[in-house]
C-alpha positions as CSV (number, residue, x, y, z in Angstrom):
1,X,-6.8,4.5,9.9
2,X,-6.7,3.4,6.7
3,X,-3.5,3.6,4.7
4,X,-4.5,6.3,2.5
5,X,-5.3,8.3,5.2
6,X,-1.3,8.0,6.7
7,X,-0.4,11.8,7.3
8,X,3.1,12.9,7.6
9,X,4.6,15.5,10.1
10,X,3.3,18.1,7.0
11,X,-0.4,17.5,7.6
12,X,-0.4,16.0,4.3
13,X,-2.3,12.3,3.9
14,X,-1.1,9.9,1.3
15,X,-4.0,9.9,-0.5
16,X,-6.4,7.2,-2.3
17,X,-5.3,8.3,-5.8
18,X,-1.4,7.6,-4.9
19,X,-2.2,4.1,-3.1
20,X,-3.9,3.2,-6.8
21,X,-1.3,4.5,-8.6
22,X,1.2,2.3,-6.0
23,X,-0.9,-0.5,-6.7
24,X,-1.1,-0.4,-10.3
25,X,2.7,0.2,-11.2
26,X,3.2,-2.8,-9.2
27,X,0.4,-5.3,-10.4
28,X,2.7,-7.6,-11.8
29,X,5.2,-8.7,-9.4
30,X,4.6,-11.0,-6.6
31,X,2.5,-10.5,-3.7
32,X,5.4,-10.2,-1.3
33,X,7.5,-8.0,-3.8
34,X,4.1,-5.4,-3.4
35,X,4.0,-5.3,0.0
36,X,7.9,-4.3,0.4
37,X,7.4,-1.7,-2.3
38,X,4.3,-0.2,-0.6
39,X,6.0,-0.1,3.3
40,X,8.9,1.4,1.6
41,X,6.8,3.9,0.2
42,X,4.7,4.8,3.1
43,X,7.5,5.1,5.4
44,X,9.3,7.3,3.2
45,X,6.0,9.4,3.0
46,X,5.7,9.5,6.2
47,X,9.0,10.6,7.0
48,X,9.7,11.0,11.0
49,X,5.6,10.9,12.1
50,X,4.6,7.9,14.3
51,X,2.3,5.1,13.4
52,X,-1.1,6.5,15.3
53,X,-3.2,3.0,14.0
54,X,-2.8,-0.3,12.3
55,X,-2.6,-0.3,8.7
56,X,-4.5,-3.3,6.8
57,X,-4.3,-4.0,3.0
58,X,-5.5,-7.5,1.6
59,X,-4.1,-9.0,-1.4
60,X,-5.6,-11.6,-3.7
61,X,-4.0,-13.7,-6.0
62,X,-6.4,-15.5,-8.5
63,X,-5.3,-18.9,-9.7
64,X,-6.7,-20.0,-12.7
65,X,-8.2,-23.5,-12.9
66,X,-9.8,-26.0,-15.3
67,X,-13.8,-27.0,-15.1
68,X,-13.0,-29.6,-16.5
């Protein structure tokens, strides 16, 4: 089950539109920083419902580099 799919004891499923928006306010701070924000987030959402599946999100950090 993917994490914009978690649903809370109201039926309701966090949604793909609220995981970008998550994502987005949060671009700029470090990966570690995201993560914490996001599981904060998702176990608020999700109030008193158990976890039914693992959750996976993968995050990239591009380093820029010389050709030279």
């Amino acid at each position: 089950m993917a994490i914009r799919t978690r649903i809370t004891i109201n039926a309701k499923r966090f949604g793909e539109q609220r995981l970008k928006e998550v994502l987005w306010q949060n671009h700029h701070l470090p990966l570690p920083q995201q993560l914490q924000r996001l599981n904060v987030l998702i176990d608020e959402y999700m109030q008193q419902t158990t976890q039914r599946d693992d959750m996976l999100l993968i995050g990239l950090h591009f380093i820029e580099r010389s050709l030279s």
